[in-house]
Backbone as a printed PyTorch tensor [residue, N CA C, xyz], in Angstrom:
tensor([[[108.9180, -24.0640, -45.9850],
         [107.4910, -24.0440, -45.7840],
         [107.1960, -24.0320, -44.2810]],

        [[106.4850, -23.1700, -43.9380],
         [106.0820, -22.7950, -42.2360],
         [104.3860, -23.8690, -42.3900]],

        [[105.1100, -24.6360, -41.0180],
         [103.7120, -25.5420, -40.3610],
         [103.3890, -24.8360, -39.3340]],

        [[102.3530, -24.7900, -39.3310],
         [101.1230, -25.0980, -38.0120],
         [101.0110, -25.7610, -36.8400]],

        [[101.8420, -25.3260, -35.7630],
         [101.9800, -26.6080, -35.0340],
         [101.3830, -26.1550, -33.4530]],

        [[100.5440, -27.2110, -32.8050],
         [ 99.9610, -26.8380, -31.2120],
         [100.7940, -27.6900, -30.6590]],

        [[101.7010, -26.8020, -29.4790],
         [101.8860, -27.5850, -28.1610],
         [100.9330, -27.9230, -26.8250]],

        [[101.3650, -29.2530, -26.3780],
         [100.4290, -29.1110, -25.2690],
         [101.3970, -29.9110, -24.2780]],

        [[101.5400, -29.9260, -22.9030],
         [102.2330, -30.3310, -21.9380],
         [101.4320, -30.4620, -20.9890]],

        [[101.5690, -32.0960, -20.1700],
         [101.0080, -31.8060, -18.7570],
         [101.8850, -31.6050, -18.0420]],

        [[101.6480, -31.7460, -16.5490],
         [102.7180, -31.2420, -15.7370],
         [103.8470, -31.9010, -15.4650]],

        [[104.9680, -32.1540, -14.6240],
         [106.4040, -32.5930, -15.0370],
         [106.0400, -34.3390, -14.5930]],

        [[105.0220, -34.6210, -13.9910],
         [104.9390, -35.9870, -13.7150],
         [103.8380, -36.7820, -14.1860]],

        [[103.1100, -36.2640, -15.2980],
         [102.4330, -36.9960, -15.5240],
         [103.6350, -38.0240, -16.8370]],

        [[102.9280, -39.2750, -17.0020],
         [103.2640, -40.7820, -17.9570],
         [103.6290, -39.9130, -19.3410]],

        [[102.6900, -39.7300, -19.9490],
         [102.4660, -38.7030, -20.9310],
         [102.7390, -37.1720, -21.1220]],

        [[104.0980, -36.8110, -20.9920],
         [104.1480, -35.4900, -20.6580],
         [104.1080, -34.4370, -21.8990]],

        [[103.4670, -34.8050, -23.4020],
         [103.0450, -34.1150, -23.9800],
         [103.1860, -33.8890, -25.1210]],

        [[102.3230, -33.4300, -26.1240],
         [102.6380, -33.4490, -27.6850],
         [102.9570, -31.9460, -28.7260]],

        [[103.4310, -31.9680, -29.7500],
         [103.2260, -31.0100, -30.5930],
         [102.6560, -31.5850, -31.6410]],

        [[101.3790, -31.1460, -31.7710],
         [100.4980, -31.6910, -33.0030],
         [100.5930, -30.6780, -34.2580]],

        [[100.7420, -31.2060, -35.4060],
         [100.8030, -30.5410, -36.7550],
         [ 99.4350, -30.5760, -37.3350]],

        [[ 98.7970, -29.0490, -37.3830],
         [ 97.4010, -28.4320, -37.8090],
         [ 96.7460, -29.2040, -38.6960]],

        [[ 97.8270, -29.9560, -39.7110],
         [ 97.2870, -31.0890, -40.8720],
         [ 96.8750, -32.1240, -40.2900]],

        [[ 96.7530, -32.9450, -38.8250],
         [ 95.9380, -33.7770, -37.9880],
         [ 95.3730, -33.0620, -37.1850]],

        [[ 95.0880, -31.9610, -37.2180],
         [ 93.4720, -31.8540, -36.7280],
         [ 92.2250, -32.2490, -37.1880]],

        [[ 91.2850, -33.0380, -36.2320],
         [ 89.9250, -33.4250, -36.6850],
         [ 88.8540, -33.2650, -36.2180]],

        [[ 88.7210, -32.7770, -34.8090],
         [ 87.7550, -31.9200, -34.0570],
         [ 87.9520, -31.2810, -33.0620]],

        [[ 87.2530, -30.0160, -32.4140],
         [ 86.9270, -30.2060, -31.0020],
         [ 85.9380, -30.0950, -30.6260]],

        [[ 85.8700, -30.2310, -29.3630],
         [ 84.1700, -30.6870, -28.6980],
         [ 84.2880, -30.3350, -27.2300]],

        [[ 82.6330, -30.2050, -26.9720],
         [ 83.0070, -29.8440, -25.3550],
         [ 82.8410, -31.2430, -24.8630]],

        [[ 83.6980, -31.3770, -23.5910],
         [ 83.7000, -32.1950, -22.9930],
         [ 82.6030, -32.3280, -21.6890]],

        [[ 83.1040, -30.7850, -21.2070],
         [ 81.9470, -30.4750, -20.4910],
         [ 81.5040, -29.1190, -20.4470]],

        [[ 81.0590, -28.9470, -19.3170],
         [ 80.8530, -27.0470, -19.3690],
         [ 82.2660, -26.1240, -19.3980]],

        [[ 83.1730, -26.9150, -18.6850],
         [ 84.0930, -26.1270, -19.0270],
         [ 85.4440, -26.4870, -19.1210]],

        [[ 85.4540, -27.7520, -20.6300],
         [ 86.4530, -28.2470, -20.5980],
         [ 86.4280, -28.7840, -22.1740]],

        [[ 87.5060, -28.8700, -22.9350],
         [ 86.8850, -28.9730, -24.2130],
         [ 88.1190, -30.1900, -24.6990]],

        [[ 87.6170, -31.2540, -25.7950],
         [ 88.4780, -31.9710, -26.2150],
         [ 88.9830, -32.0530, -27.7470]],

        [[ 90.1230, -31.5180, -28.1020],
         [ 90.9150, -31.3300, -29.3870],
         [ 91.3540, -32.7110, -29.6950]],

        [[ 90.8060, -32.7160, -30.9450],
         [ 91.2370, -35.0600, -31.6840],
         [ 92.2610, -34.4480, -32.5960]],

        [[ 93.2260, -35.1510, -32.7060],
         [ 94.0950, -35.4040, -33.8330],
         [ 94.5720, -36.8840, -34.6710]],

        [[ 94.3460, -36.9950, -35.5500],
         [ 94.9470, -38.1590, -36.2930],
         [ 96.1540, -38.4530, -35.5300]],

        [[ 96.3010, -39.5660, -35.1720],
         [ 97.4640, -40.5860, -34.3140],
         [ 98.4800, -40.5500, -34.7740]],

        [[100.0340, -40.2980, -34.8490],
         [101.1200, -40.2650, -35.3750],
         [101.2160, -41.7420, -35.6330]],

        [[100.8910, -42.6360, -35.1900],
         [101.4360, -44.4920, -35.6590],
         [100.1060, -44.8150, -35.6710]],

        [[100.0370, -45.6790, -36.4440],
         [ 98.9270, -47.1530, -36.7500],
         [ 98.2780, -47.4620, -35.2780]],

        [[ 99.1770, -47.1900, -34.1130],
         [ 99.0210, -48.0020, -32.9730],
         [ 97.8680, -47.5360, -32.5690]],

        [[ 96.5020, -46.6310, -32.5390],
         [ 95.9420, -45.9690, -31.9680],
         [ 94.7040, -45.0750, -33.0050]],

        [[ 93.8950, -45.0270, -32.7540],
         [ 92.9050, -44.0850, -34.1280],
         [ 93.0770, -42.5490, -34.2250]],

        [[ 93.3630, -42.6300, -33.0080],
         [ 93.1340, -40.6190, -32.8940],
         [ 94.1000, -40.7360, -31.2910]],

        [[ 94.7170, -39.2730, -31.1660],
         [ 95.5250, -38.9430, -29.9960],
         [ 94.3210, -37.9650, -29.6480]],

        [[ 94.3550, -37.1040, -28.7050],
         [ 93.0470, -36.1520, -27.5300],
         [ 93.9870, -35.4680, -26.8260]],

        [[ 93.3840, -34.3520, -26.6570],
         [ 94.5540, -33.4230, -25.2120],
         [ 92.5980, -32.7770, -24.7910]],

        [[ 92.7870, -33.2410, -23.5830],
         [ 91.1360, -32.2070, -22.8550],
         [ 91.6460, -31.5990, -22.1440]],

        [[ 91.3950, -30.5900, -21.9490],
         [ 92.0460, -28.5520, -21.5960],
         [ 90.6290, -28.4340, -20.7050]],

        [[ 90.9120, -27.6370, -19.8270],
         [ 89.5940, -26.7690, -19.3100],
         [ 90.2270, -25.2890, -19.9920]],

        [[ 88.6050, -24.8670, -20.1100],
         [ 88.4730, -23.5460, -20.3720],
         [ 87.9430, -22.7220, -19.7990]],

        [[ 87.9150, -21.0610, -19.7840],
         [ 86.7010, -20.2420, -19.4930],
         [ 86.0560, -19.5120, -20.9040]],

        [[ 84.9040, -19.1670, -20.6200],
         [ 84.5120, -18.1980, -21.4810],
         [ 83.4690, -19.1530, -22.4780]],

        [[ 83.2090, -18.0960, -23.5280],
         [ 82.5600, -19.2490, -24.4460],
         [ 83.0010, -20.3070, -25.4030]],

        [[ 82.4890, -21.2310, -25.8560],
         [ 83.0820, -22.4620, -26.6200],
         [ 83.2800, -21.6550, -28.0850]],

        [[ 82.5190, -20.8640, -28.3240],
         [ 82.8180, -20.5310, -29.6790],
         [ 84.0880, -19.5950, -29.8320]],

        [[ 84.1450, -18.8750, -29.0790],
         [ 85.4210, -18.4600, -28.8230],
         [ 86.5010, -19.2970, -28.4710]],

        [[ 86.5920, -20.0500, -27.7920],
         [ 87.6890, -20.7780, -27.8700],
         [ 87.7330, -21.7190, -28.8940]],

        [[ 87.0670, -22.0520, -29.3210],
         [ 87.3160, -22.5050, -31.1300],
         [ 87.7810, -21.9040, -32.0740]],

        [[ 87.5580, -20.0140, -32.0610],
         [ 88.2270, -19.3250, -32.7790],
         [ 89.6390, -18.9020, -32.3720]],

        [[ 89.9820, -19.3950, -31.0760],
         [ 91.4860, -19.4240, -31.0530],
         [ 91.8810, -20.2520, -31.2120]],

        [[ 91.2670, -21.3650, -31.6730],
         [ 92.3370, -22.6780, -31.8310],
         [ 91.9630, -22.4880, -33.3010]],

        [[ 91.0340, -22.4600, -33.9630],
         [ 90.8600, -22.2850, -35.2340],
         [ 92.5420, -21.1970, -35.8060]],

        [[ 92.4240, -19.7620, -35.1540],
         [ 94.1270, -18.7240, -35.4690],
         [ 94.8660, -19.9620, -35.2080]],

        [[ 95.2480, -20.6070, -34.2870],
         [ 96.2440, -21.3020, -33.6980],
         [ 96.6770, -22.4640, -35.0930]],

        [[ 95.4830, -22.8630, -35.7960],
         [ 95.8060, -23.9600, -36.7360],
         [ 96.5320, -23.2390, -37.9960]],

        [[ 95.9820, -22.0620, -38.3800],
         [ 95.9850, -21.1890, -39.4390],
         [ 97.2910, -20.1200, -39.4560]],

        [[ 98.4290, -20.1500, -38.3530],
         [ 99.1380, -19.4270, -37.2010],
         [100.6720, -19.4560, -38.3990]],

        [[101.0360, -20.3150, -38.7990],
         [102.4910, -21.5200, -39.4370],
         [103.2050, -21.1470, -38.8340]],

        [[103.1510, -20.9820, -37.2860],
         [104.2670, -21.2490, -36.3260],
         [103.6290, -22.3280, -35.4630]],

        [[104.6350, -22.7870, -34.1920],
         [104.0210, -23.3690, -33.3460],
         [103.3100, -21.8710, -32.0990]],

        [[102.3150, -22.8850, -31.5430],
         [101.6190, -22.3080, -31.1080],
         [101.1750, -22.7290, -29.5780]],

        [[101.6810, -22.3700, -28.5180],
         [101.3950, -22.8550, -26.9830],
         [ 99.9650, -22.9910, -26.5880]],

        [[ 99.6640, -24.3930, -26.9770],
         [ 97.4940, -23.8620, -25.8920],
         [ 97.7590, -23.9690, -24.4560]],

        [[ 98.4490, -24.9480, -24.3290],
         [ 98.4640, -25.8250, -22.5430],
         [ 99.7170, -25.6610, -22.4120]],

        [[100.4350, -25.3420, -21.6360],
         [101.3270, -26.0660, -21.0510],
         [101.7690, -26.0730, -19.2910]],

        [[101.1060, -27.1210, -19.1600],
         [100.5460, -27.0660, -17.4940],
         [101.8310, -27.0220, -16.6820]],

        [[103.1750, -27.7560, -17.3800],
         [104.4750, -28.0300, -16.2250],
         [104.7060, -26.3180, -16.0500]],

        [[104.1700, -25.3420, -16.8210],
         [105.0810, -24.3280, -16.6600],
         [104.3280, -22.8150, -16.8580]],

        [[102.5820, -23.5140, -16.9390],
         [101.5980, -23.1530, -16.5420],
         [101.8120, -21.2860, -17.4980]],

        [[101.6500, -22.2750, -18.7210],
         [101.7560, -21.2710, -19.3520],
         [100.2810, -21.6460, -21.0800]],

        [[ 99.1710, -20.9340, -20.9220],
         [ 97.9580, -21.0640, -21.5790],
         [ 97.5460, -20.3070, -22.7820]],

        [[ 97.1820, -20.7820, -23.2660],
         [ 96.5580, -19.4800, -24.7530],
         [ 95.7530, -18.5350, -24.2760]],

        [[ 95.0060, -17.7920, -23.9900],
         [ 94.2860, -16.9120, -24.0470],
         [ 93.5840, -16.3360, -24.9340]],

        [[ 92.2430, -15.8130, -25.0850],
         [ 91.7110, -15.1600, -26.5010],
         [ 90.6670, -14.1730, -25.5050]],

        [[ 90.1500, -13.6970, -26.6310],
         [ 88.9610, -12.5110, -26.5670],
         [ 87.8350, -13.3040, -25.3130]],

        [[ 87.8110, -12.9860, -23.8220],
         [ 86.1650, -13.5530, -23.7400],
         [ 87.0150, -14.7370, -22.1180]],

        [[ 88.2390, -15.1460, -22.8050],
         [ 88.9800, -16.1590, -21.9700],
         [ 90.0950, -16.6850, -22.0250]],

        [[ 90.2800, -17.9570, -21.4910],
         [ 91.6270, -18.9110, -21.8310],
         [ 91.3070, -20.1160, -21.4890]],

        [[ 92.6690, -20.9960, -21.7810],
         [ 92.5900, -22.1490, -21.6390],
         [ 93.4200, -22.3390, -20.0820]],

        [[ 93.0720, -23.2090, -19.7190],
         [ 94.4120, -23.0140, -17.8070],
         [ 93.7260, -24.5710, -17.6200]],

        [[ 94.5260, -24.6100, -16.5260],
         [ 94.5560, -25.9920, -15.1930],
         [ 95.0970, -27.6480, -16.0340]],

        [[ 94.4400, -28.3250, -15.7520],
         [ 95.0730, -29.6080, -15.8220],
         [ 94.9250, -30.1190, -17.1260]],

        [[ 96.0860, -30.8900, -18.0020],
         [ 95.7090, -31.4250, -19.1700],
         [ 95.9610, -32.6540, -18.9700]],

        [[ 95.2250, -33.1250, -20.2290],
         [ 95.5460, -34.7100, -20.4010],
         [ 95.5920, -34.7970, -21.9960]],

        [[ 96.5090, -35.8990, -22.2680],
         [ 96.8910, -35.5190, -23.3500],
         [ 96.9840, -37.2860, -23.5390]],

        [[ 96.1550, -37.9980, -24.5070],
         [ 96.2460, -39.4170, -24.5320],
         [ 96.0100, -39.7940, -25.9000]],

        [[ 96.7420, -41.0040, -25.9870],
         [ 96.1460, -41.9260, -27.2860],
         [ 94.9900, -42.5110, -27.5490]],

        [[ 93.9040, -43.0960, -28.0860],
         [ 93.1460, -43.7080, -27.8660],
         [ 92.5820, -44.9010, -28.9360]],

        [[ 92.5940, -45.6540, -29.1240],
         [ 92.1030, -47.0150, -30.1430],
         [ 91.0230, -46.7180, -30.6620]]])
């Protein structure tokens, strides 16, 4: 059976250097700001409510929802971020690029 899976990486020194989330814990995204958007996933342990990776983007939000939307729907893994090696998704309109953060949160 082929999963669904998003990578995301920050760069080689950040604490947190990064997750592969399985499409079956996805639970939103949202803009963060004008041009930066935040993907929630259900927490792999008890320890935490939800994990977050916030990406900047260009282009429009709805478009970049419809590439993460392919990206969930994909049953491979699927690269959005990966800042150590600065390598981004791209879609129709834009991409995703620059700094991630990728955290747990209570």
């Amino acid at each position: 059976m082929n999963k669904s899976l998003l990578y995301f990486a920050e760069d080689a020194t950040a604490a947190d250097s990064g997750a592969v989330m399985p499409a079956d814990s996805f639970l939103s995204m949202e803009l963060a700001s004008a041009s930066s958007v935040v993907l929630k996933f259900k927490a792999a342990t008890n320890a935490a409510g939800h994990a977050s990776v916030t990406i900047p983007f260009s282009g429009a939000f709805k478009d970049a929802c419809r590439a993460i939307a392919g990206a969930l729907n994909s049953n491979t893994m699927t690269v959005v971020a990966d800042e150590a090696n600065g390598v981004y998704l791209s879609y129709n309109g834009g991409a995703f690029s620059g700094a991630v953060t990728v955290d747990n949160v209570v």
